[in-house]
HTML snippet that shows the backbone in 3Dmol.js (N, CA, C, O; Angstrom):
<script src="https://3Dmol.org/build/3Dmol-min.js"></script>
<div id="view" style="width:600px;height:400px;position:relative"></div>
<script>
const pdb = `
ATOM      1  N   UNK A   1     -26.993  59.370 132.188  1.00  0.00           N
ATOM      2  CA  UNK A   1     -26.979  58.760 130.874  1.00  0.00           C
ATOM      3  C   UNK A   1     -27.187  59.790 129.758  1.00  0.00           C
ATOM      4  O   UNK A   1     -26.647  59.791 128.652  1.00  0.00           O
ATOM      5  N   UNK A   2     -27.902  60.500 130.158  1.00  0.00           N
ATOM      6  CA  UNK A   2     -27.919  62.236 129.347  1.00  0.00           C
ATOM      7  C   UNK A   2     -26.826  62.216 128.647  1.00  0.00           C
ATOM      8  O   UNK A   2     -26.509  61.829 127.522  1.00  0.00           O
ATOM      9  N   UNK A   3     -26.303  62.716 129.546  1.00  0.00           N
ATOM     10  CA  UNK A   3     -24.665  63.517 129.024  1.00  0.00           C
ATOM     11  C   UNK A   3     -23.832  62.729 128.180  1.00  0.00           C
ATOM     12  O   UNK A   3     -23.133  63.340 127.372  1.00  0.00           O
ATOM     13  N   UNK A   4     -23.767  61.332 128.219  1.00  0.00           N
ATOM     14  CA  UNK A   4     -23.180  60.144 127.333  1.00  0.00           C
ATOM     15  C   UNK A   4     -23.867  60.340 125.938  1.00  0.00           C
ATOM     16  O   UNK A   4     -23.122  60.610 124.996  1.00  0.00           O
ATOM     17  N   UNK A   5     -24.876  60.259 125.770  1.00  0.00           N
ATOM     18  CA  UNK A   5     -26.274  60.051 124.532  1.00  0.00           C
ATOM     19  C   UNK A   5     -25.793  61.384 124.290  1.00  0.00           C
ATOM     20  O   UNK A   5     -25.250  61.329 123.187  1.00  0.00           O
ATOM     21  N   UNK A   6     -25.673  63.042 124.931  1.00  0.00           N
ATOM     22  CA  UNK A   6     -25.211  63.563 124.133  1.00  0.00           C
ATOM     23  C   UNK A   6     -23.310  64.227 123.448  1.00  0.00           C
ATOM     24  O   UNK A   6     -22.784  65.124 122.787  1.00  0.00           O
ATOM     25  N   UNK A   7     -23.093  63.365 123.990  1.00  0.00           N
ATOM     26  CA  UNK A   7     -22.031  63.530 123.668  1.00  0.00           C
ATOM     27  C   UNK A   7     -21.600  62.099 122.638  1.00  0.00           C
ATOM     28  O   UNK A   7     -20.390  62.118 122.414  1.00  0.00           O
ATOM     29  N   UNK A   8     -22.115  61.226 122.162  1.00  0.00           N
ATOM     30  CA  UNK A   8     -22.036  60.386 121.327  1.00  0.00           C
ATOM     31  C   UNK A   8     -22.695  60.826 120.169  1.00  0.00           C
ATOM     32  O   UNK A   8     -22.224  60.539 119.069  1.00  0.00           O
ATOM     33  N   UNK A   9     -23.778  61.520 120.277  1.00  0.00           N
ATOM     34  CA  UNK A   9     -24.328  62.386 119.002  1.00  0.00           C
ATOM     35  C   UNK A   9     -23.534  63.141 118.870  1.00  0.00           C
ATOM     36  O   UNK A   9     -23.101  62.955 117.733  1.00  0.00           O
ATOM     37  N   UNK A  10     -22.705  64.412 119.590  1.00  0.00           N
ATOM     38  CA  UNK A  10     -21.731  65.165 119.410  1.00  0.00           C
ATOM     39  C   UNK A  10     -20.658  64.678 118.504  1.00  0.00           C
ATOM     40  O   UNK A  10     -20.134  65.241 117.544  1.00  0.00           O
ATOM     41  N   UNK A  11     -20.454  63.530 119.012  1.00  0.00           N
ATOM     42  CA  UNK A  11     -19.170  62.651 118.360  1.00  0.00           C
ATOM     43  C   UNK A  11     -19.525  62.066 116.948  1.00  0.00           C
ATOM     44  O   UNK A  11     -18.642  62.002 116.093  1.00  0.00           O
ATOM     45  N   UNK A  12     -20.845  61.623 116.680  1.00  0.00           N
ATOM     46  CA  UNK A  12     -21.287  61.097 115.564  1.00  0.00           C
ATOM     47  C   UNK A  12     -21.529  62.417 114.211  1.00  0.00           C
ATOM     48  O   UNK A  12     -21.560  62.192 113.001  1.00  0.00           O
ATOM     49  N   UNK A  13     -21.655  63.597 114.806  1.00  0.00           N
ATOM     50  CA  UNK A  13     -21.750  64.593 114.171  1.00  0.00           C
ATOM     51  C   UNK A  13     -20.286  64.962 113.736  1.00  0.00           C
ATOM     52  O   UNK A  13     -20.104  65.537 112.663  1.00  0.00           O
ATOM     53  N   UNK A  14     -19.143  64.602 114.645  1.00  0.00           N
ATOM     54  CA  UNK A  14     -17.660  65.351 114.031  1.00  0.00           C
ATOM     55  C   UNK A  14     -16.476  64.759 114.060  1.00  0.00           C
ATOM     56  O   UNK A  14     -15.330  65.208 114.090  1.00  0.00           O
ATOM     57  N   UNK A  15     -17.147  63.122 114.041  1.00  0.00           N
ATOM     58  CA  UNK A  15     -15.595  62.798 114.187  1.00  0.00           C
ATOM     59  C   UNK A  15     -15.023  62.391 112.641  1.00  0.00           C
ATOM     60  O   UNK A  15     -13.806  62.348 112.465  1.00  0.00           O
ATOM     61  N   UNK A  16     -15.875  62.121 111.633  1.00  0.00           N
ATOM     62  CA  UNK A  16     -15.736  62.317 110.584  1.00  0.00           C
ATOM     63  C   UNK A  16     -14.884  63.980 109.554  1.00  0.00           C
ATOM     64  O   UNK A  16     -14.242  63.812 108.517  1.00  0.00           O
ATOM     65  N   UNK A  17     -15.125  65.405 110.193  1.00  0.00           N
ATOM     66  CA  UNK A  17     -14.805  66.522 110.174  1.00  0.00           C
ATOM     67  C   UNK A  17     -13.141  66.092 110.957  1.00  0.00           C
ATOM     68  O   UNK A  17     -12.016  66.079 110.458  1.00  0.00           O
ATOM     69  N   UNK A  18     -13.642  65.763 112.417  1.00  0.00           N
ATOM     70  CA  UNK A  18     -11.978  65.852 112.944  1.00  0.00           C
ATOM     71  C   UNK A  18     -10.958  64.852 112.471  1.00  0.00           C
ATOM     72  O   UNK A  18      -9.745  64.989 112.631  1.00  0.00           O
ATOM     73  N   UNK A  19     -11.513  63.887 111.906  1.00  0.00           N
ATOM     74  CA  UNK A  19     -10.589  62.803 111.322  1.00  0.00           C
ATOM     75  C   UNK A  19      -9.899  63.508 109.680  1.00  0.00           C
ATOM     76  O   UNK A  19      -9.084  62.825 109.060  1.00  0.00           O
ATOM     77  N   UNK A  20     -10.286  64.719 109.200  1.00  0.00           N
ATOM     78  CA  UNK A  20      -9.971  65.100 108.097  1.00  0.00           C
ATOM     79  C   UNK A  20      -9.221  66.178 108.796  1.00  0.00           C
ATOM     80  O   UNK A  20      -8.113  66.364 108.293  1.00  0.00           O
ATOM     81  N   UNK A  21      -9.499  66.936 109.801  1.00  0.00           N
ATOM     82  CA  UNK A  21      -8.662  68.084 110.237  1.00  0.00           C
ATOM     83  C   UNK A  21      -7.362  66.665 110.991  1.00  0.00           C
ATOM     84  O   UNK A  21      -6.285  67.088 110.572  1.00  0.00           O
ATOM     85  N   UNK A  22      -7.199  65.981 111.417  1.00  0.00           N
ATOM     86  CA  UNK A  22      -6.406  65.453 111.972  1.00  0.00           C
ATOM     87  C   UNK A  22      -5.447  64.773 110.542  1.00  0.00           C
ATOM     88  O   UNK A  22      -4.225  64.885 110.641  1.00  0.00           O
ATOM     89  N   UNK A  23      -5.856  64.279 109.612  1.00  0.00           N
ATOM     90  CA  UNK A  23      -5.083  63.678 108.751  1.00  0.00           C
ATOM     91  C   UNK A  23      -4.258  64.746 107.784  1.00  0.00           C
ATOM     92  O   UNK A  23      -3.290  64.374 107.120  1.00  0.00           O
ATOM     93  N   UNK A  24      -4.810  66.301 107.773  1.00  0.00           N
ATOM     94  CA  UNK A  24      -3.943  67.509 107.538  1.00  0.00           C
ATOM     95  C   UNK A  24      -3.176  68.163 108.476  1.00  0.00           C
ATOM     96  O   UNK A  24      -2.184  68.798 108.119  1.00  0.00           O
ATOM     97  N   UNK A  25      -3.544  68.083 109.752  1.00  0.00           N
ATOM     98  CA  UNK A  25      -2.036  68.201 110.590  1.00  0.00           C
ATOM     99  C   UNK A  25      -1.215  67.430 110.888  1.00  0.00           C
ATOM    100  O   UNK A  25      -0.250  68.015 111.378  1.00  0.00           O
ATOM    101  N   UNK A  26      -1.067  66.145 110.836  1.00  0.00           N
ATOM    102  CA  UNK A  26      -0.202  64.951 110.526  1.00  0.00           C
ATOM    103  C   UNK A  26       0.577  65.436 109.808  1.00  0.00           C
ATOM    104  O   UNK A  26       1.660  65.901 110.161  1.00  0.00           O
ATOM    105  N   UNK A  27      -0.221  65.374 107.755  1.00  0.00           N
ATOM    106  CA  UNK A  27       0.310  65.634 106.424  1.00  0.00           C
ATOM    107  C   UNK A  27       1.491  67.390 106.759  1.00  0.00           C
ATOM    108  O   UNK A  27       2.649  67.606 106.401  1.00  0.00           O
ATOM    109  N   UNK A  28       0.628  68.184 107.460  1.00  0.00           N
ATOM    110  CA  UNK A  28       1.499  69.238 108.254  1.00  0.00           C
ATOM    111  C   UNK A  28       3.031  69.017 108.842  1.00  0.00           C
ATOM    112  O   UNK A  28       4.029  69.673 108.541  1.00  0.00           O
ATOM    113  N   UNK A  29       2.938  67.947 109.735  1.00  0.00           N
ATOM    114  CA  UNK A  29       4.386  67.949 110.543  1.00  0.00           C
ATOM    115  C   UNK A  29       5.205  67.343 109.040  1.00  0.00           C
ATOM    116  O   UNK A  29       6.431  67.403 109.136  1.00  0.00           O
ATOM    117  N   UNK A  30       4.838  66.949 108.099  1.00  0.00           N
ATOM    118  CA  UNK A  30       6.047  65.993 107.478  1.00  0.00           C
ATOM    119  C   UNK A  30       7.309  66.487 107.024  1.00  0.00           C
ATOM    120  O   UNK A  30       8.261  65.717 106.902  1.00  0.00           O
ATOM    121  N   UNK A  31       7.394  67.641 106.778  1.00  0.00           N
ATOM    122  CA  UNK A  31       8.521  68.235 106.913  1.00  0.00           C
ATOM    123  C   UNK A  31       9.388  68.358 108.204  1.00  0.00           C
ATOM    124  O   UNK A  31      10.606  68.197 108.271  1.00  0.00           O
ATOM    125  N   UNK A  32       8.627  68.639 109.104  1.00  0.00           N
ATOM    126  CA  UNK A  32       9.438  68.902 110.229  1.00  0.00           C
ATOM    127  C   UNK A  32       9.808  66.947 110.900  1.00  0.00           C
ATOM    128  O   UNK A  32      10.604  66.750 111.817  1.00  0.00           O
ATOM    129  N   UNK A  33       9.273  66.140 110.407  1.00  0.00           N
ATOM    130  CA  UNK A  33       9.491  64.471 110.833  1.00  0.00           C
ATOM    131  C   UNK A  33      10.354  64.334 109.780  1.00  0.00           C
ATOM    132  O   UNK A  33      11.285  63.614 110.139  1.00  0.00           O
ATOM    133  N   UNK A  34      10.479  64.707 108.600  1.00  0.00           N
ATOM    134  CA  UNK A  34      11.811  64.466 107.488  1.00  0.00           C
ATOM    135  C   UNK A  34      13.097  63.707 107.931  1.00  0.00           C
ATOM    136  O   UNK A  34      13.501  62.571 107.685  1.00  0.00           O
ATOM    137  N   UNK A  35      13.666  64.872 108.771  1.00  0.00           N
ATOM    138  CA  UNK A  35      14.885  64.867 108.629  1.00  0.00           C
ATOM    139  C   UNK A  35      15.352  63.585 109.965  1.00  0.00           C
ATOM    140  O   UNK A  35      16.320  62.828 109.891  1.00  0.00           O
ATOM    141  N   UNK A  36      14.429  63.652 111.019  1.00  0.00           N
ATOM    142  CA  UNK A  36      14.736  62.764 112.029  1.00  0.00           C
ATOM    143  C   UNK A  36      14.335  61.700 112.268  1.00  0.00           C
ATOM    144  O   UNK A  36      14.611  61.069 113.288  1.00  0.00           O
ATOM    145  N   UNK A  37      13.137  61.076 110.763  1.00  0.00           N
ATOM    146  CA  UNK A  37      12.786  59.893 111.030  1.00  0.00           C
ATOM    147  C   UNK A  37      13.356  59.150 109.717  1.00  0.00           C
ATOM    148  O   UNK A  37      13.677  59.888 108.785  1.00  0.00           O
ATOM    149  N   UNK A  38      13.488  57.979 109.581  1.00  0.00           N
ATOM    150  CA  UNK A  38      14.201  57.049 108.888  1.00  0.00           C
ATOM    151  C   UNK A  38      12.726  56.867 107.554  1.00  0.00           C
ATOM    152  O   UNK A  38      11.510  56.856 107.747  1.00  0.00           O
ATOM    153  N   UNK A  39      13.307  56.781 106.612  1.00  0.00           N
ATOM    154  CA  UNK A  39      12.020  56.811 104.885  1.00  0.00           C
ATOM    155  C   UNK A  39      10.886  55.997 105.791  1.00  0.00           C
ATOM    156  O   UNK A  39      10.029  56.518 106.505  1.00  0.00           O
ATOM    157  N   UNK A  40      11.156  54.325 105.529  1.00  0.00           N
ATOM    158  CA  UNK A  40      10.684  53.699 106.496  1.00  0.00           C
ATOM    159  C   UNK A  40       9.422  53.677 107.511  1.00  0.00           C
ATOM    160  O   UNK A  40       8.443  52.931 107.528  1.00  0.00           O
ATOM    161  N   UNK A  41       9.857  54.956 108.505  1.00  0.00           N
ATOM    162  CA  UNK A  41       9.250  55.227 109.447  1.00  0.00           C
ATOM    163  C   UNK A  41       8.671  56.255 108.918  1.00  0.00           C
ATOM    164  O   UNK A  41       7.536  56.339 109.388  1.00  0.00           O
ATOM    165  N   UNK A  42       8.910  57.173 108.087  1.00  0.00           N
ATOM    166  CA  UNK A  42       7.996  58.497 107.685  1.00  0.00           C
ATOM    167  C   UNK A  42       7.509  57.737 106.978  1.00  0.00           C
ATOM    168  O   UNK A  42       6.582  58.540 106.870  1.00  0.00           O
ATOM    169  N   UNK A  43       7.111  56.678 106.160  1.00  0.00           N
ATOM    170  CA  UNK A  43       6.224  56.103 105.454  1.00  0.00           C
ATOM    171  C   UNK A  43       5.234  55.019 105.780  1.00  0.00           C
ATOM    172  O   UNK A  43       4.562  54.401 104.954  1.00  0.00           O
ATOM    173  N   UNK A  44       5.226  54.841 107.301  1.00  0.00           N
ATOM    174  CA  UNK A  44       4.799  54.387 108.235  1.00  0.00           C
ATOM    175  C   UNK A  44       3.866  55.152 108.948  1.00  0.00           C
ATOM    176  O   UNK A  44       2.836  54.713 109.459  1.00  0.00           O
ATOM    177  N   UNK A  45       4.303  56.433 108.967  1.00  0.00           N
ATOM    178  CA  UNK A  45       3.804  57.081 109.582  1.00  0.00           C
ATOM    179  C   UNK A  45       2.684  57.967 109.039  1.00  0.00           C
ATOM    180  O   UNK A  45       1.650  58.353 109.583  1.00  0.00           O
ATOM    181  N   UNK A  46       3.245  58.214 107.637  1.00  0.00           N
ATOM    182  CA  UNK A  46       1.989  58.410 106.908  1.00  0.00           C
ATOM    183  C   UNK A  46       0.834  57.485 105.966  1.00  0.00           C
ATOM    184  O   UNK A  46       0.160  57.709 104.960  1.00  0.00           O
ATOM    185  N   UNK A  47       1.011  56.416 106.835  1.00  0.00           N
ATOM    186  CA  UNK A  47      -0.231  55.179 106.375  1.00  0.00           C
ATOM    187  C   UNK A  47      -1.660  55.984 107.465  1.00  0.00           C
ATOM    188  O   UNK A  47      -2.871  56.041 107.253  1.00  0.00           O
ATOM    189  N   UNK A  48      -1.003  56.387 108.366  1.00  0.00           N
ATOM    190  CA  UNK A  48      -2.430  57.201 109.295  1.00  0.00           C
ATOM    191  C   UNK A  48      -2.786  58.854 108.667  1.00  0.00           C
ATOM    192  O   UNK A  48      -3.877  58.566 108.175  1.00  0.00           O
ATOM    193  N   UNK A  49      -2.731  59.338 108.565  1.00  0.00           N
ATOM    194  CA  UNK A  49      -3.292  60.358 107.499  1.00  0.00           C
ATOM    195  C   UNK A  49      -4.058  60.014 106.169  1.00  0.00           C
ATOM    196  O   UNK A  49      -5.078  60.583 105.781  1.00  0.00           O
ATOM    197  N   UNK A  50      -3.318  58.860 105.459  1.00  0.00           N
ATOM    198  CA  UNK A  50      -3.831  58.289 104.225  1.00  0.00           C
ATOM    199  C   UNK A  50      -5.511  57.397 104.530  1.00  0.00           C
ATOM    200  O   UNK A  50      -6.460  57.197 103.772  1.00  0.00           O
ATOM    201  N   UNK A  51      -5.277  57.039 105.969  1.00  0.00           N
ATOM    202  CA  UNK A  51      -6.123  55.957 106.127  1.00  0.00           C
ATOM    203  C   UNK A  51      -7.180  56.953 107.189  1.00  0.00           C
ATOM    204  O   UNK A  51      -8.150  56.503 107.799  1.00  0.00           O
ATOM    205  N   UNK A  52      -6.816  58.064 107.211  1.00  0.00           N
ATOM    206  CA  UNK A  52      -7.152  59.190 107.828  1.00  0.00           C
ATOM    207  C   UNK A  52      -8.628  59.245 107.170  1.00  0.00           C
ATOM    208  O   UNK A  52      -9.729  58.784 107.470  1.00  0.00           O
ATOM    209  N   UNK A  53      -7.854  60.415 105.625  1.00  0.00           N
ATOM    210  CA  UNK A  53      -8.623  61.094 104.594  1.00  0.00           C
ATOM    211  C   UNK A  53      -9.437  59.655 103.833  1.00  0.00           C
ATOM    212  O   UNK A  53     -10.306  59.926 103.005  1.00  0.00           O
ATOM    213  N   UNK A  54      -9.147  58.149 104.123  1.00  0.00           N
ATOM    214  CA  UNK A  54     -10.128  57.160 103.459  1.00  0.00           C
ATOM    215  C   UNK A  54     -11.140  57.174 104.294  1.00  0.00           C
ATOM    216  O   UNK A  54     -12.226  57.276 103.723  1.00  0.00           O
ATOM    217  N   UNK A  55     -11.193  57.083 105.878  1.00  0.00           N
ATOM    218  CA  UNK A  55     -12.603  57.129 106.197  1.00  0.00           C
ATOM    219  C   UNK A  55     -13.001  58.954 105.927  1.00  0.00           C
ATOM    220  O   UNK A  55     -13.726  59.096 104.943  1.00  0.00           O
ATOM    221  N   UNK A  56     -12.826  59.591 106.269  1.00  0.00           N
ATOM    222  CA  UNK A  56     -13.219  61.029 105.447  1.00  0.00           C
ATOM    223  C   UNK A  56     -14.574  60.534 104.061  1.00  0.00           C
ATOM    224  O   UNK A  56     -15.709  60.912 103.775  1.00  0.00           O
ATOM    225  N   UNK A  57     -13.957  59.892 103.734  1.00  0.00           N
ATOM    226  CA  UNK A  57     -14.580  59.760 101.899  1.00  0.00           C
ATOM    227  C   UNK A  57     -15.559  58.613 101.910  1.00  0.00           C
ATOM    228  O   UNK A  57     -16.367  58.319 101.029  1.00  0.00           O
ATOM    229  N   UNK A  58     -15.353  58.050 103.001  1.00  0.00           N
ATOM    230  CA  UNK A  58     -16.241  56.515 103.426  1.00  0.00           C
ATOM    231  C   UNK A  58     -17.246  56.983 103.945  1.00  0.00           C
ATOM    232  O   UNK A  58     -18.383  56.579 103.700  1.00  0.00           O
ATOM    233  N   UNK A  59     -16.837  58.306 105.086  1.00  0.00           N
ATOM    234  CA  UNK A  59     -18.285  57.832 105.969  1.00  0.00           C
ATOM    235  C   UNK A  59     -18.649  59.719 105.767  1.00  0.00           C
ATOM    236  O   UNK A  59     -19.084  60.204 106.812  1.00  0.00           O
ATOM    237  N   UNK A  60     -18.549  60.454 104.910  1.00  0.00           N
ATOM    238  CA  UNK A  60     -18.930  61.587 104.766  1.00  0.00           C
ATOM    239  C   UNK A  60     -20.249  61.303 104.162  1.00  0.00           C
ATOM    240  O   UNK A  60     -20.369  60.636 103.135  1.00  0.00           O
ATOM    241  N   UNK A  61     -21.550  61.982 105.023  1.00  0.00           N
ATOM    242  CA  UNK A  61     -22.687  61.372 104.510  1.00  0.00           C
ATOM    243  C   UNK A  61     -23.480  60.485 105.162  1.00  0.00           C
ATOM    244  O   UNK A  61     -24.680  60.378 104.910  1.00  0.00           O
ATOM    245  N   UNK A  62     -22.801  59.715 106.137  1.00  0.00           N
ATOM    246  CA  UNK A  62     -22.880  58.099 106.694  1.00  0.00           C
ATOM    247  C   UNK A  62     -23.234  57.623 104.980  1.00  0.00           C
ATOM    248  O   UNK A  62     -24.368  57.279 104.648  1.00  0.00           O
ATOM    249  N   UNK A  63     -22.401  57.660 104.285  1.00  0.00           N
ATOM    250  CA  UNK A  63     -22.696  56.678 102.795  1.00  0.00           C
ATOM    251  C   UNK A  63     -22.441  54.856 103.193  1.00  0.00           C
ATOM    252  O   UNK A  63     -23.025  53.816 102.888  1.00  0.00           O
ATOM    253  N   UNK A  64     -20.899  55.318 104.261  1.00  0.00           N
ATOM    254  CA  UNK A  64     -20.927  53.666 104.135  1.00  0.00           C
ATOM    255  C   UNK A  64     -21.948  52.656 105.288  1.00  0.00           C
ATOM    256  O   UNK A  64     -22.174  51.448 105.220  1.00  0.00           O
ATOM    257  N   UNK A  65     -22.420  53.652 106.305  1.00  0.00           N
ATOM    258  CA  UNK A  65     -23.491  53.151 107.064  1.00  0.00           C
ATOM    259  C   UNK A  65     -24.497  52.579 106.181  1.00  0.00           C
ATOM    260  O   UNK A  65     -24.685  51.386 105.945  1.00  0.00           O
ATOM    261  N   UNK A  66     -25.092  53.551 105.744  1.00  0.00           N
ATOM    262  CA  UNK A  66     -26.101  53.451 104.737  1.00  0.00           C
ATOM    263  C   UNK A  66     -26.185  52.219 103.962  1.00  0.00           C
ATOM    264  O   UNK A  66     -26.909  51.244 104.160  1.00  0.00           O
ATOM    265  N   UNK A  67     -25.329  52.425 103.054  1.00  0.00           N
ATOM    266  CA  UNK A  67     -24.787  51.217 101.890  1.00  0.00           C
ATOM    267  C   UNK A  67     -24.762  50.423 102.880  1.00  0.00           C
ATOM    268  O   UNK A  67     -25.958  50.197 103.066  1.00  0.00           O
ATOM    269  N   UNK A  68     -24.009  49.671 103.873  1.00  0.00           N
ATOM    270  CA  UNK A  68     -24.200  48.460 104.318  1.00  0.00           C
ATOM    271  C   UNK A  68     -25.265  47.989 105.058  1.00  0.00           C
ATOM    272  O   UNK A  68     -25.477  46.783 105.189  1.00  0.00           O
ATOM    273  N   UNK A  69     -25.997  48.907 105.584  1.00  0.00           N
ATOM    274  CA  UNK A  69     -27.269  48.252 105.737  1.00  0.00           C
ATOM    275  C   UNK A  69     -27.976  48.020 104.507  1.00  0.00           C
ATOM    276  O   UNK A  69     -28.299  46.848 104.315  1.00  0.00           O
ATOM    277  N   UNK A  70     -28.228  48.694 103.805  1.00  0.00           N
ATOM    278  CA  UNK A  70     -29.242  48.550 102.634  1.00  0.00           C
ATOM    279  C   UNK A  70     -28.861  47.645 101.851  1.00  0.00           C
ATOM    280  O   UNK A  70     -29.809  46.959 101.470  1.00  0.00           O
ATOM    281  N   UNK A  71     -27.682  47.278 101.360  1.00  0.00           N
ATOM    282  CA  UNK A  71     -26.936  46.341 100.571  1.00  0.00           C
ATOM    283  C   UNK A  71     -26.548  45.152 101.135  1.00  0.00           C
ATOM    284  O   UNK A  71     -26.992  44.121 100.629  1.00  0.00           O
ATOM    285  N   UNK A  72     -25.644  45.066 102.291  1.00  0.00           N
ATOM    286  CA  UNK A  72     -24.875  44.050 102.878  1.00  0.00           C
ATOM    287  C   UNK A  72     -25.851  43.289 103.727  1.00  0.00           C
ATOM    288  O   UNK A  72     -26.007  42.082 103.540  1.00  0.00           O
ATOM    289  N   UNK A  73     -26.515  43.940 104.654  1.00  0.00           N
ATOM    290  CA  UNK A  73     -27.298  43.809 105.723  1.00  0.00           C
ATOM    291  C   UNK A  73     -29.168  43.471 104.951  1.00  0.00           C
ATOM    292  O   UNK A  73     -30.137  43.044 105.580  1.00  0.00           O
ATOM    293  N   UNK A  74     -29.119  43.802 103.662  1.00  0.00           N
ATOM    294  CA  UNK A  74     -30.455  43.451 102.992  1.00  0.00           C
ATOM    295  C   UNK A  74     -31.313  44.699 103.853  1.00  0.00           C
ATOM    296  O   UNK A  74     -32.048  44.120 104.653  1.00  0.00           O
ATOM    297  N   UNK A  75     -31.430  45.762 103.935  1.00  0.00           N
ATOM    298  CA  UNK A  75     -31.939  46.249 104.748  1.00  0.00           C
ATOM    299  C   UNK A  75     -32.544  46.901 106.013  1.00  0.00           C
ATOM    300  O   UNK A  75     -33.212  47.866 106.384  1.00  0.00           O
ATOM    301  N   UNK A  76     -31.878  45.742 106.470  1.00  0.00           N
ATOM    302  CA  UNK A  76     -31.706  45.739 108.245  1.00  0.00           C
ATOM    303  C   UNK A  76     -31.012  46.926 108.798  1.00  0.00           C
ATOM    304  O   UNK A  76     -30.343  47.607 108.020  1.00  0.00           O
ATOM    305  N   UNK A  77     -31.104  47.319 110.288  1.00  0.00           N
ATOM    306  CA  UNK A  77     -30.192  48.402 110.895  1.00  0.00           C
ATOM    307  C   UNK A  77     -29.337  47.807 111.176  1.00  0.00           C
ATOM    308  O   UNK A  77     -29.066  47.920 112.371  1.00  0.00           O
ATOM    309  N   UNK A  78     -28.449  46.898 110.400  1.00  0.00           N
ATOM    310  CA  UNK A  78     -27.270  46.229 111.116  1.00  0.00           C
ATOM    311  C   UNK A  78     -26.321  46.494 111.887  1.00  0.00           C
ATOM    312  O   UNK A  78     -25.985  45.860 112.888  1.00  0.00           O
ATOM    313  N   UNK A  79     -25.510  48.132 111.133  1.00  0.00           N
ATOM    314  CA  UNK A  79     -24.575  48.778 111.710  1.00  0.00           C
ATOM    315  C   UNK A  79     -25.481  49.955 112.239  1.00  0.00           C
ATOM    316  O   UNK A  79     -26.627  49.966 111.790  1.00  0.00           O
ATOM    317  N   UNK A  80     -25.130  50.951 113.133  1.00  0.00           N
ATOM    318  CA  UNK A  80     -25.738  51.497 113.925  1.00  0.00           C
ATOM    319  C   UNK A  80     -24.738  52.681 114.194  1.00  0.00           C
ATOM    320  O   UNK A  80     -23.551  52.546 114.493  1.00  0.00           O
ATOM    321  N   UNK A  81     -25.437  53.895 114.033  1.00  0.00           N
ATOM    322  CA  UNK A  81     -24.509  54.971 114.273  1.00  0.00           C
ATOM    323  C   UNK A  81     -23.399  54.895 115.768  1.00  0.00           C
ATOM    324  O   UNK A  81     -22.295  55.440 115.777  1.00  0.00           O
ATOM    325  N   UNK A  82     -23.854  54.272 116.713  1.00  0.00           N
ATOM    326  CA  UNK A  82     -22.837  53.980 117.470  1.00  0.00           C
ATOM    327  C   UNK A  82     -21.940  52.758 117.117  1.00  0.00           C
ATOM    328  O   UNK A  82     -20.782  52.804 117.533  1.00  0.00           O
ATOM    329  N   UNK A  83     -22.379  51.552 116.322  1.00  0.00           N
ATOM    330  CA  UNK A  83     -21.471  50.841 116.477  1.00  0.00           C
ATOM    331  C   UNK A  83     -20.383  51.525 115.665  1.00  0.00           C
ATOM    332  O   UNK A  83     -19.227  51.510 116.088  1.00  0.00           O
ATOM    333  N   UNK A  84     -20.644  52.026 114.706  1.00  0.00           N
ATOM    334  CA  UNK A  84     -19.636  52.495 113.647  1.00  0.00           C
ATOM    335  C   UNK A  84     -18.672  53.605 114.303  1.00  0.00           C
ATOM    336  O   UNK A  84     -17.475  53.613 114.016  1.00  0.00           O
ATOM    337  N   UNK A  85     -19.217  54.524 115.177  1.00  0.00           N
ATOM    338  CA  UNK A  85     -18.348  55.207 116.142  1.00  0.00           C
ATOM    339  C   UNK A  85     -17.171  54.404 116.784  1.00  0.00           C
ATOM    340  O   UNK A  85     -15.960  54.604 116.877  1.00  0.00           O
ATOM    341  N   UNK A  86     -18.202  53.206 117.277  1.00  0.00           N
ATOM    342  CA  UNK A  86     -16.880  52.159 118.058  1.00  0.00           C
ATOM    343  C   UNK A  86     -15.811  51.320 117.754  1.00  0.00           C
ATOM    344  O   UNK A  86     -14.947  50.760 118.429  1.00  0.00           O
ATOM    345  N   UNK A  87     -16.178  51.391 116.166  1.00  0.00           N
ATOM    346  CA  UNK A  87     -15.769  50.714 115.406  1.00  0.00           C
ATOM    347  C   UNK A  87     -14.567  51.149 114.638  1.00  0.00           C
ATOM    348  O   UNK A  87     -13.648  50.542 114.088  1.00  0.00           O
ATOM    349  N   UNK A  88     -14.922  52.562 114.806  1.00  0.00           N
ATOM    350  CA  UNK A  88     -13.835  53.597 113.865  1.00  0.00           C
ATOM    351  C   UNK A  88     -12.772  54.405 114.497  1.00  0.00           C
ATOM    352  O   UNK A  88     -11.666  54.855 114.199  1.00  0.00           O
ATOM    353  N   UNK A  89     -13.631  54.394 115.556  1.00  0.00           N
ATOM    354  CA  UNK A  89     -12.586  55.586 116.567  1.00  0.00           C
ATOM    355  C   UNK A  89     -11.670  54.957 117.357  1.00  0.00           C
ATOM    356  O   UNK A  89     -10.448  55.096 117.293  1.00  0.00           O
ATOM    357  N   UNK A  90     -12.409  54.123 118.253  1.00  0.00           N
ATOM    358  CA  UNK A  90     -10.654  53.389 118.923  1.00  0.00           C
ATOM    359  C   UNK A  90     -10.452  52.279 118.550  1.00  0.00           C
ATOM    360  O   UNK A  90      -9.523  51.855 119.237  1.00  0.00           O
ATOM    361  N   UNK A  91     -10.917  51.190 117.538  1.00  0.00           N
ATOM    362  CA  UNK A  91     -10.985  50.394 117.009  1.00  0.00           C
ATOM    363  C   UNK A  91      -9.777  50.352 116.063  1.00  0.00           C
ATOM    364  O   UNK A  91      -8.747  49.713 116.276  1.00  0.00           O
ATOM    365  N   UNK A  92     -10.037  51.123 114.979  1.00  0.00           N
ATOM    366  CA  UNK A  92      -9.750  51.502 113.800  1.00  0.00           C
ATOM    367  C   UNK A  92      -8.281  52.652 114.291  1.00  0.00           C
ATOM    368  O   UNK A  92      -7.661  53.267 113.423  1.00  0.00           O
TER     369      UNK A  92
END
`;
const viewer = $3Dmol.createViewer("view");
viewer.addModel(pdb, "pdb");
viewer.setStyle({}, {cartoon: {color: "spectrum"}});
viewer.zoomTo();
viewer.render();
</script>
């Protein structure tokens, strides 16, 4: 159970960092997706980069953890650094 606990802190520490390095190598290929994907589909395709760099700006900080417990939740630990992991990463 070790190795899980630390590797979910691992993850809680960077997936916020890799979700911003991932939404600039996306924004990267778009030239090279230009020419062989249909407007359409390149504009489809960049709804995930866009929605990339929004959690970037959401959860840099844990601001939106934060804020919703303290605000939404009245205080409570409602959301929880793992749920929000689970919530964001293969969820989301």
């Amino acid at each position: 159970m070790a190795i899980l606990a630390r590797f979910r802190d691992w993850l809680a520490a960077y997936w916020v960092v890799a979700a911003g390095f991932m939404a600039a190598a996306l924004v990267v290929l778009v030239p090279v997706l230009w020419a062989p994907l249909a407007l359409p589909v390149l504009l489809i395709f960049l709804h995930s980069p866009a929605y990339m760099l929004h959690q970037v700006e959401e959860h840099t900080g844990d601001h939106f953890r934060s804020f919703a417990n303290r605000v939404v939740f009245g205080g409570r630990e409602a959301l929880t650094t793992t749920s929000v992991l689970v919530i964001n990463i293969p969820v989301v």
